[in-house]
N, C-alpha and C positions, 0 to 999 in steps of 0.2 A: 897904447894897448899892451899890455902884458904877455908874451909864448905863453900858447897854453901847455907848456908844461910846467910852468911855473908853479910852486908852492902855494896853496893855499893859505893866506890870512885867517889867525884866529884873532875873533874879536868878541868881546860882551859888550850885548845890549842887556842896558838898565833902566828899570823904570820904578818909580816909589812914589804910589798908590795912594798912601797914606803914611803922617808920621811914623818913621819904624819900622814899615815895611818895605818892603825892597822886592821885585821881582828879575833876576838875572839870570838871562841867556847865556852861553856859549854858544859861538856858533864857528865853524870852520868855511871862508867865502874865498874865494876867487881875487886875485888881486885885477884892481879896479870897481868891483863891488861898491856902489854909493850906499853911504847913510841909507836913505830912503830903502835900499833893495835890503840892504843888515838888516833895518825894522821890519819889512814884511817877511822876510826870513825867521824872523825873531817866532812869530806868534804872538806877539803882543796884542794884538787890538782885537783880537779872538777873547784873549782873556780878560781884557781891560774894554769893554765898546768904549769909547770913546778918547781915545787917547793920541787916535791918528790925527785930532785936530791939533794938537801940542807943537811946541816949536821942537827940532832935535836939533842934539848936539852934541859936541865930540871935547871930550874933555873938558867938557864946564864952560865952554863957548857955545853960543847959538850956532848951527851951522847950515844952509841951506841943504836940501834932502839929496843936491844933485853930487854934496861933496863925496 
């Protein structure tokens, strides 16, 4: 677990909708922050319904949502 004085993580979440599009976040988290908690932060699946059944993942690897 991280002090919580610790510096905030910035990270982009991306997601591409369609050929060419691209939808990217910035977002400023909390170190320890999972995947899973970035995406819901994100707003993603507000603007995409259905994209929280997708696999995530962190640099071009599948990664489970608890990383």
């Amino acid at each position: 677990m991280a002090p919580a004085d610790a510096a905030p993580l910035r990270v982009t979440v991306v997601f591409c909708p369609a050929p060419g599009a691209v939808d990217e976040t910035a977002l400023a988290v909390p170190p320890g922050t999972t995947l899973h908690e970035a995406f819901v932060r994100s707003g993603l699946a507000a603007r995409h319904p259905g994209c929280e059944t997708l696999s995530l993942g962190l640099w071009g690897r599948v990664r489970p949502g608890s990383t």
